[in-house]
N, C-alpha and C positions, 0 to 999 in steps of 0.2 A: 176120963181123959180120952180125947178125941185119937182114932187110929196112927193119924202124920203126927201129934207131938208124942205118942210114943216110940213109933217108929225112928224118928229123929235122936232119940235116945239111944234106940238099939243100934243106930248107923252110926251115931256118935263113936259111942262104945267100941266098935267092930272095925271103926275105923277104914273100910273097904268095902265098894259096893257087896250087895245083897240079893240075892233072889228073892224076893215076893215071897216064896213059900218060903222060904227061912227067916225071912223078917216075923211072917204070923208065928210061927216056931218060938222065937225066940219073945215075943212079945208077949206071947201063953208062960212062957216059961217064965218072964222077969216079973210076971201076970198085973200087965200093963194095959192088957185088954183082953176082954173075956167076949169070944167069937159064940154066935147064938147063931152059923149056918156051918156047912160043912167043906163050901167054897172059899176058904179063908183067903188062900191067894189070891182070888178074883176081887175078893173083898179089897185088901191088898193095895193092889196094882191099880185097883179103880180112885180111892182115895189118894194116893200118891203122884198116880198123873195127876188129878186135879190142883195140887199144890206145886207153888212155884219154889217151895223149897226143894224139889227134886227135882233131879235126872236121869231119865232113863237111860242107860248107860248099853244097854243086850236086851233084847225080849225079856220082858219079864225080872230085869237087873237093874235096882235101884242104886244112888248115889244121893250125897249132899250135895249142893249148890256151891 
């Protein structure tokens, strides 16, 4: 599973934006994706702006569309 549809899940879920680090958080944790760096937020925040299913909502504060 690609980073944005599990994150999608976890925004789902949580129903209220998100911080980047707490989405990787929570995506280890529902283990929806298995992070192989230590920049997981970067990771993150980079894949999400690319998708037009989100919006950046605060530095680093994701939402759904």
């Amino acid at each position: 599973m690609r980073i944005a549809e599990a994150a999608e899940i976890v925004l789902k879920d949580a129903k209220v934006p998100m911080h980047a680090r707490d989405i990787a958080v929570a995506l280890e944790a529902k283990k929806l994706f298995e992070f192989r760096t230590a920049e997981k937020a970067s990771v993150v925040s980079k894949a999400l702006t690319k998708s037009e299913k989100f919006a950046k909502t605060a530095p680093g504060v994701f939402a759904l569309r």
